[in-house]
ROFIKE-607289 format. One record per residue (C-alpha): residue in three letters; x, y, z negated; residue number from 1; chain. Coordinates in steps of 0.25 Angstrom, whole numbers, always signed. Example, Ala and Ser with C-alpha at 12.3 -4.5 7.8 and 13.67 -1.06 7.14 Angstrom:
// ROFIKE-607289
+--------+-------+-------+-------+-----+--------+
| residu |    xx |    yy |    zz | num | chaine |
+--------+-------+-------+-------+-----+--------+
|    Ala |   +49 |   -18 |   -31 |   1 |      A |
|    Ser |   +55 |    -4 |   -29 |   2 |      A |
+--------+-------+-------+-------+-----+--------+
This chain:
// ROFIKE-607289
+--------+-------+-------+-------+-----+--------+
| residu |    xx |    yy |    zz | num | chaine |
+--------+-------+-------+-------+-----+--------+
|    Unk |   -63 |   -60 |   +12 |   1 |      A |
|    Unk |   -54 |   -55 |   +23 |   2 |      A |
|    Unk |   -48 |   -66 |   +33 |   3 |      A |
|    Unk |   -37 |   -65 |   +42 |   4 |      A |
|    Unk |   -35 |   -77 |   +51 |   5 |      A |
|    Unk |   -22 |   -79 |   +59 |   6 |      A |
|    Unk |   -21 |   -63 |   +61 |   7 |      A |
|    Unk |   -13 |   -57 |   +71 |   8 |      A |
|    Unk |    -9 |   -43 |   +76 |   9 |      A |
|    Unk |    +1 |   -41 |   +87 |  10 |      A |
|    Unk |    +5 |   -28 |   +95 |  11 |      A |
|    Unk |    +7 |   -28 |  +110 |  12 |      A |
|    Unk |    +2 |   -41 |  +112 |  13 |      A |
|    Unk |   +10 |   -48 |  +125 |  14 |      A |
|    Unk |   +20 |   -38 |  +123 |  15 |      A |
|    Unk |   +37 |   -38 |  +123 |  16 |      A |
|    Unk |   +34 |   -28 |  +109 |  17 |      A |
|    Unk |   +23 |   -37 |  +102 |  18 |      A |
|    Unk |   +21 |   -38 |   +90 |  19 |      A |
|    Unk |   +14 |   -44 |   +78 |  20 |      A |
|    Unk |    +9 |   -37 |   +68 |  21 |      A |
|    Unk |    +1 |   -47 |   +60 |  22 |      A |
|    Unk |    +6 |   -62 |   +63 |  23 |      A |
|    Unk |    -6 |   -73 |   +61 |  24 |      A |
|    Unk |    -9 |   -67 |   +46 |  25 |      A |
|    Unk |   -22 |   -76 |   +40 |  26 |      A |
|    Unk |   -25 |   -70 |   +26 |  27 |      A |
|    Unk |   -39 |   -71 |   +17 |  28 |      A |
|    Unk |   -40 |   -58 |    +8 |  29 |      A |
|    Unk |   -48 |   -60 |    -4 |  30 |      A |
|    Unk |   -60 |   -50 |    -6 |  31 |      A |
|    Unk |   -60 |   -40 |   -19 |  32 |      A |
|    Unk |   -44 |   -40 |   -19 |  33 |      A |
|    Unk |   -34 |   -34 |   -16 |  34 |      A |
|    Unk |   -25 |   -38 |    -6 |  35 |      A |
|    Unk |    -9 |   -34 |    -3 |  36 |      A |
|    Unk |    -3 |   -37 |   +11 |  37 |      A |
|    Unk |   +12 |   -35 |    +8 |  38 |      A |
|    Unk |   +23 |   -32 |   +18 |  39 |      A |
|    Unk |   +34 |   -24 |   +24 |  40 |      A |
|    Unk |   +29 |   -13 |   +35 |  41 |      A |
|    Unk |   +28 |   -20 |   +47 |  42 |      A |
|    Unk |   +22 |   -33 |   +39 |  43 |      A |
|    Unk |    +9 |   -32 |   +46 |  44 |      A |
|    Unk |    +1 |   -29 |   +34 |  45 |      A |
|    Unk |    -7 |   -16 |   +38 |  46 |      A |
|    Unk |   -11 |   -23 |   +54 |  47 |      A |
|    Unk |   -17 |   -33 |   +46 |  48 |      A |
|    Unk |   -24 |   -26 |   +38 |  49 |      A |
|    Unk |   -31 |   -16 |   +50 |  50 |      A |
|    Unk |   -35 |   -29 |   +58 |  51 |      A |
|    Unk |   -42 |   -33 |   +42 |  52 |      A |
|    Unk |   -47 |   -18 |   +41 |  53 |      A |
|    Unk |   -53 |   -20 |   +55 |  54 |      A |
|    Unk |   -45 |    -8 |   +61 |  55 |      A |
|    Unk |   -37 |   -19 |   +72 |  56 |      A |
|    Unk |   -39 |   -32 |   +76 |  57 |      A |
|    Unk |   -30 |   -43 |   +75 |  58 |      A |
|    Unk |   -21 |   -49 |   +89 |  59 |      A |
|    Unk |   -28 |   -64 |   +84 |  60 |      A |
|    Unk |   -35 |   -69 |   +71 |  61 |      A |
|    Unk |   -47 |   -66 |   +65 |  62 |      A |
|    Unk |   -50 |   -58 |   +52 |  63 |      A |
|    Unk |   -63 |   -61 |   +44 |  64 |      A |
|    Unk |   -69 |   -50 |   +34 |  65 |      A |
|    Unk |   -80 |   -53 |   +24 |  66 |      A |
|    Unk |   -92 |   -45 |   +20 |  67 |      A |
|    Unk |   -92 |   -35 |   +30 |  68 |      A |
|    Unk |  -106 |   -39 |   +37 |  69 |      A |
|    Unk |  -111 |   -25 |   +32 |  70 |      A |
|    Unk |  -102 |   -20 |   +41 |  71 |      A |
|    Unk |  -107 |   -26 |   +53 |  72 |      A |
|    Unk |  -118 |   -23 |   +62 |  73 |      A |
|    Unk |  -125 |   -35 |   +64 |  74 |      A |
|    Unk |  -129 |   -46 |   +51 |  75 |      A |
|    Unk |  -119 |   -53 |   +44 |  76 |      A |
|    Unk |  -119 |   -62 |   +32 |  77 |      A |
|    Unk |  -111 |   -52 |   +23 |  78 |      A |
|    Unk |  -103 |   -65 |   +17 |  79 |      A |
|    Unk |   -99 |   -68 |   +30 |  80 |      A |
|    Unk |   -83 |   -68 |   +35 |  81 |      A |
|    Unk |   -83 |   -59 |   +48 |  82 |      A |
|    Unk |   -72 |   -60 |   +59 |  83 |      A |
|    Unk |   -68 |   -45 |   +62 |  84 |      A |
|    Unk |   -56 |   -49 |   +70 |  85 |      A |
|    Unk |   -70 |   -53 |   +83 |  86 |      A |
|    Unk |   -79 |   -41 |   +78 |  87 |      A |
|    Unk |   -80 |   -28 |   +90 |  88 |      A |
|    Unk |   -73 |   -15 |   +87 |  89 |      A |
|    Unk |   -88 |    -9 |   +81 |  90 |      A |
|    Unk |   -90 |   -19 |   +72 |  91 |      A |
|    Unk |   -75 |   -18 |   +67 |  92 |      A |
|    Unk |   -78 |    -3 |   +65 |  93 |      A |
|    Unk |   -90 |    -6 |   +55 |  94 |      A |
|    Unk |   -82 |   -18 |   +46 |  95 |      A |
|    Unk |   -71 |    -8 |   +46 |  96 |      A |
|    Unk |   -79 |    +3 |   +42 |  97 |      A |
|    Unk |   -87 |    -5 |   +31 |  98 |      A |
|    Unk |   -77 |   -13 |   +27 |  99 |      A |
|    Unk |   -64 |    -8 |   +25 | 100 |      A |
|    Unk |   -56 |    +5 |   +17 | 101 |      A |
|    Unk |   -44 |    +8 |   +23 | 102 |      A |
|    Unk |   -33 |   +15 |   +16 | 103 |      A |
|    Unk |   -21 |   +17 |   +26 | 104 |      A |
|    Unk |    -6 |   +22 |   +22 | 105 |      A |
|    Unk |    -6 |   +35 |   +28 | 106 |      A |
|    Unk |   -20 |   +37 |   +21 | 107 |      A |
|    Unk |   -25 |   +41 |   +35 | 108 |      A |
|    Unk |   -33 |   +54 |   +30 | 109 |      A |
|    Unk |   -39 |   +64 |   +39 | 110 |      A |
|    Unk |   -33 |   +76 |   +37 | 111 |      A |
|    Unk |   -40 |   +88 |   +36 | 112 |      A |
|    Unk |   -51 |   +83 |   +31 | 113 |      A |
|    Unk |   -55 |   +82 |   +17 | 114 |      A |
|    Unk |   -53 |   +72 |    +7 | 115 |      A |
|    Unk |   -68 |   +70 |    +7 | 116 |      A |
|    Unk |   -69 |   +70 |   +22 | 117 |      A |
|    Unk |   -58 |   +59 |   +23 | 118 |      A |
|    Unk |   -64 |   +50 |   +12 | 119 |      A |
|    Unk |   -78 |   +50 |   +21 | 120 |      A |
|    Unk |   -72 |   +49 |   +34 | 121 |      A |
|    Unk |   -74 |   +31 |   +34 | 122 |      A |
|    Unk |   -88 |   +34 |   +30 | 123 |      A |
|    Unk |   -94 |   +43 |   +42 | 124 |      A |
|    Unk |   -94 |   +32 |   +52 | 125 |      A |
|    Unk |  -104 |   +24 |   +44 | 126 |      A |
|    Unk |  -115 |   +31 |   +45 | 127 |      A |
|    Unk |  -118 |   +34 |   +30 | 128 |      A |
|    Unk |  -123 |   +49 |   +26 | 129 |      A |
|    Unk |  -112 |   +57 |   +25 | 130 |      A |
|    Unk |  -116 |   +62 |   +11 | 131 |      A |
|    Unk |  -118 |   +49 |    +6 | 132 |      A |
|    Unk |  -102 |   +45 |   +10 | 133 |      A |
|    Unk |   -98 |   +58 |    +6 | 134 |      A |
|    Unk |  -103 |   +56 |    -9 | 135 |      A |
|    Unk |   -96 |   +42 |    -8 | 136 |      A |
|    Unk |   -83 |   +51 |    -5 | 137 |      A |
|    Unk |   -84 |   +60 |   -14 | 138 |      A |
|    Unk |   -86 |   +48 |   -25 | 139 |      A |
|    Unk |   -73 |   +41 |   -18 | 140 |      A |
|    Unk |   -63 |   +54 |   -21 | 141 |      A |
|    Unk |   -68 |   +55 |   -36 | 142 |      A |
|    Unk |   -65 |   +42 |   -38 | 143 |      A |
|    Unk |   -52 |   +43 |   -35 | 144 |      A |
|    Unk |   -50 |   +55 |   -40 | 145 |      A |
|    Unk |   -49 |   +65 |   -28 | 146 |      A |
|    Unk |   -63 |   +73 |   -27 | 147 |      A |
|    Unk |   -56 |   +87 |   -29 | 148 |      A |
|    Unk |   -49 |   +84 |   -16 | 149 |      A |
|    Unk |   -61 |   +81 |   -10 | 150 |      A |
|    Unk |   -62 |   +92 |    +0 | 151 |      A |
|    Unk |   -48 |   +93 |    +1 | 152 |      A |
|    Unk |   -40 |   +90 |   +15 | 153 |      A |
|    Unk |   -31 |   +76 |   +14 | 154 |      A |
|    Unk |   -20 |   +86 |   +18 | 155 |      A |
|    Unk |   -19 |   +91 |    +6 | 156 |      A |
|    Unk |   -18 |   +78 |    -3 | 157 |      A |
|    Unk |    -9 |   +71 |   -11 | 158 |      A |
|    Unk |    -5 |   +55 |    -6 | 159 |      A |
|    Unk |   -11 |   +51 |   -19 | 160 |      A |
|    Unk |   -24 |   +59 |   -15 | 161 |      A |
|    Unk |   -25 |   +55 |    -1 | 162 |      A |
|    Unk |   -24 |   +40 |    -4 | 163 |      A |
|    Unk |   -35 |   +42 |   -15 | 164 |      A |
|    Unk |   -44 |   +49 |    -1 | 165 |      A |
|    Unk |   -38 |   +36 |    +7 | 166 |      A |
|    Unk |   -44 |   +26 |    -4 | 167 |      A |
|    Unk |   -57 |   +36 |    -5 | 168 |      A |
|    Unk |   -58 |   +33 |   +11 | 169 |      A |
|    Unk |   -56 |   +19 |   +13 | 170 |      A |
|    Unk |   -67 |   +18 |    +1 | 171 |      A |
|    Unk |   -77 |   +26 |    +7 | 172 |      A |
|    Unk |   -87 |   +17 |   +15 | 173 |      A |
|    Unk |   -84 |    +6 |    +2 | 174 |      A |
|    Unk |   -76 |    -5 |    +9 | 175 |      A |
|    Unk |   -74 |   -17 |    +4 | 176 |      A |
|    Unk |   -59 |   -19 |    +9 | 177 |      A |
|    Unk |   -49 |    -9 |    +6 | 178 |      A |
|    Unk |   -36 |    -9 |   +16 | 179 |      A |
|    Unk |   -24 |    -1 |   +13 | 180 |      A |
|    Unk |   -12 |    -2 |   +20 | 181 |      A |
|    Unk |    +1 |    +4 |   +12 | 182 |      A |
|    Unk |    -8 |   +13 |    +4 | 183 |      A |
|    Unk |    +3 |   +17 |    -6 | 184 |      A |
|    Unk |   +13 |   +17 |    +6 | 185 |      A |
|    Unk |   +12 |   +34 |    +3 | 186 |      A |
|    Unk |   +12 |   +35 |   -11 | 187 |      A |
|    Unk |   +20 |   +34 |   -23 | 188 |      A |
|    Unk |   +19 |   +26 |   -34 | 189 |      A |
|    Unk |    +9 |   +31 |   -43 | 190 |      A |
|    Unk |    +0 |   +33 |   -31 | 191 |      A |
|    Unk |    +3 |   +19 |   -27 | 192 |      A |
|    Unk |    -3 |   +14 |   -42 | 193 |      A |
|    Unk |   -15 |   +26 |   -40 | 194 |      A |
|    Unk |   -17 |   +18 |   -28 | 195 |      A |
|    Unk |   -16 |    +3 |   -33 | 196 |      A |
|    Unk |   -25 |    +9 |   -44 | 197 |      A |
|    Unk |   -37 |   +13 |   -34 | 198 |      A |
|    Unk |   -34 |    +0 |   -28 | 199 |      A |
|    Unk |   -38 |    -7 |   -40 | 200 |      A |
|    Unk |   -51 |    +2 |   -41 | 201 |      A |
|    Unk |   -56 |    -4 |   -26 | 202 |      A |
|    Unk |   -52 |   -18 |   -30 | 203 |      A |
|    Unk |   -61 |   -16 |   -42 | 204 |      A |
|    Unk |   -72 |   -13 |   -34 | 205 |      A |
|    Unk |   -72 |   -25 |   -27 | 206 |      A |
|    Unk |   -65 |   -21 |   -14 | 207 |      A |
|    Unk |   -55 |   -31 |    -5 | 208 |      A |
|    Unk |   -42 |   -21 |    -4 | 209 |      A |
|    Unk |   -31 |   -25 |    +6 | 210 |      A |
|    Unk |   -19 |   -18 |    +5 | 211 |      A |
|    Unk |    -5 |   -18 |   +13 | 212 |      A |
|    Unk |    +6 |   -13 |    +5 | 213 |      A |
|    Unk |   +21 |   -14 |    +2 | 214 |      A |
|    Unk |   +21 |    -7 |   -12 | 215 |      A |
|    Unk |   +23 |   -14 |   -23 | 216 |      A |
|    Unk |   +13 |    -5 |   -29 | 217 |      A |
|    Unk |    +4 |   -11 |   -21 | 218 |      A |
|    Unk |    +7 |   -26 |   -20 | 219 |      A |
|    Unk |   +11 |   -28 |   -34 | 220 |      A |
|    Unk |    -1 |   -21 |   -41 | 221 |      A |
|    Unk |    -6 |   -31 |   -49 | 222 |      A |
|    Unk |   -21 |   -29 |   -44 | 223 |      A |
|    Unk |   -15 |   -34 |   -31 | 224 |      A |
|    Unk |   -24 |   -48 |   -28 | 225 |      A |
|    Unk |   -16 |   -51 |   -16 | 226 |      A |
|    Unk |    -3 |   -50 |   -10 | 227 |      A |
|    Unk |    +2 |   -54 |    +5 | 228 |      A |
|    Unk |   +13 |   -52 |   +11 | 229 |      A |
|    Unk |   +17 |   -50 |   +25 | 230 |      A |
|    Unk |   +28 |   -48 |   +35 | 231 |      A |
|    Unk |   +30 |   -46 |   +49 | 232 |      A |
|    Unk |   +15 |   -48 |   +53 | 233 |      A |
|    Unk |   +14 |   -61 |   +44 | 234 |      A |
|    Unk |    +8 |   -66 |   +30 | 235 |      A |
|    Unk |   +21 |   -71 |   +22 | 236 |      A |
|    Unk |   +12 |   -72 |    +9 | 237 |      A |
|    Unk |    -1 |   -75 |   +10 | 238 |      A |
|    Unk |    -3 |   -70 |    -3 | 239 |      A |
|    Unk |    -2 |   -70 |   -16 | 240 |      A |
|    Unk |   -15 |   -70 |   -24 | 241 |      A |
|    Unk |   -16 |   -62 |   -39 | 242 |      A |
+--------+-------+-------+-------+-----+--------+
C-alpha cells in the first residue's frame, strides 16, 4: 500500500514565480496493481510520482510505504506502514534502492556503455558480488529477448531495444514498485502494445506498477486496475477502480 496524504509540491516558495506542482493530492494505491495517473503535460503526474519513488520530497504532507522494512537499517515489523516523507536523505537512498524500478521517458541510458553495463549499473551500490548481479543481468535481457545486444553500446540501439534495456534496469535489484513516467511517450504503436505487454508480465509476478501516462495505449489497456486523473497539480478523479 502506498499512502499519499494531503501532498504538496510548490517551486520558489515565497516567491512572485511560485508555483504548485502538486495541490493537497491524498490518494491510496492498492498493492499488486496497476495504477494510471492521467493528465495533460504540466497535470503534475510525474512530481508526484518522484516524491512516491522517494527521489524529492513533498512542500507538506506525508507519504506512507508499506513493506520496505528490508530496506532500512534499523528493525522494523516488515507489515508496518512507514512515513518516508520524515526519513534522513541515507535512509531514503536505501528504500529507493530496494524498493523501487524506475523507468523514465527518455530511458535515461548511459551511453557508451554497454547494454549489459547499463542494466547492472542500480545493482553496484548494494553491495552484492558482481558476478552474482551480473548473472541476474544476463538472465533480465534473455528474457526479454535482448541478449545478442548484450555487449552492444545503447548508442547503437533501436527505441524498442532501449526500452526493453530500461525495463531490464529498473528490474534488476527486484523491486516491488515499478514507476514509469510516459514510457511510450518515444515509441510507436506497436512498441506501445510490446510495452503494455511486458507490463502485464511484471503485474503477474506480483509487482505494484505505477504509471503516468496520456496514451490511450496506455490508459485504456484493459489490464489497467486503476485510472486517476489529474490537472493542474490536482486530483479530479480519484479513480476509477477495474
Amino acid at each position: 500500500m502506498i499512502e499519499l496524504v494531503s501532498i504538496t509540491k510548490s517551486f520558489n516558495s515565497g516567491k512572485p514565480n511560485q508555483f504548485t506542482a502538486v495541490d493537497n493530492v491524498s490518494l491510496n494505491i492498492d498493492p499488486h496493481q496497476i495504477t494510471i495517473l492521467k493528465g495533460p503535460s504540466g497535470s503534475g503526474k510525474t512530481s508526484l510520482m518522484t516524491m512516491i519513488g522517494c527521489m524529492a520530497r513533498p512542500t507538506s504532507g506525508r507519504i506512507f510505504l508499506q513493506g520496505v522494512a528490508a530496506a532500512l537499517p534499523y528493525q522494523q515489523s516488515g507489515s508496518e506502514a512507514i512515513e518516508i516523507t520524515s526519513l534522513p536523505e541515507r535512509f531514503l537512498n536505501e528504500i529507493r534502492r530496494a524498493t523501487f524500478g524506475f523507468i523514465f521517458q527518455q530511458f535515461n541510458l548511459i551511453k557508451g556503455i554497454s547494454v549489459l553495463e547499463n542494466v547492472m549499473l542500480p545493482a553496484y551500490p548494494t553491495g552484492e558480488r558482481r558476478a552474482d548481479f551480473r548473472t541476474r543481468a544476463e538472465e533480465l535481457l534473455e528474457l526479454f529477448n535482448i541478449s545478442r545486444h548484450a555487449a552492444k553500446r545503447v548508442d547503437d540501439l533501436s527505441g524498442g531495444e532501449l526500452q526493453r534495456v530500461a525495463i531490464a534496469r529498473a528490474l534488476i535489484n527486484n523491486p516491488s514498485i515499478i514507476i514509469a513516467d510516459e514510457p511510450t511517450a518515444h515509441l510507436d504503436s506497436k512498441l506501445s502494445h510490446e510495452f503494455m505487454e511486458n507490463v502485464a508480465r511484471l503485474k503477474g509476478e506480483g509487482r505494484t506498477i505505477l504509471i503516468a501516462s496520456h496514451d490511450p495505449i496506455v490508459y485504456d489497456a484493459p489490464l489497467i486496475d486503476r485510472l486517476v486523473e489529474m490537472r493542474d497539480g490536482a486530483i479530479v478523479d480519484s479513480g476509477r477502480k477495474r
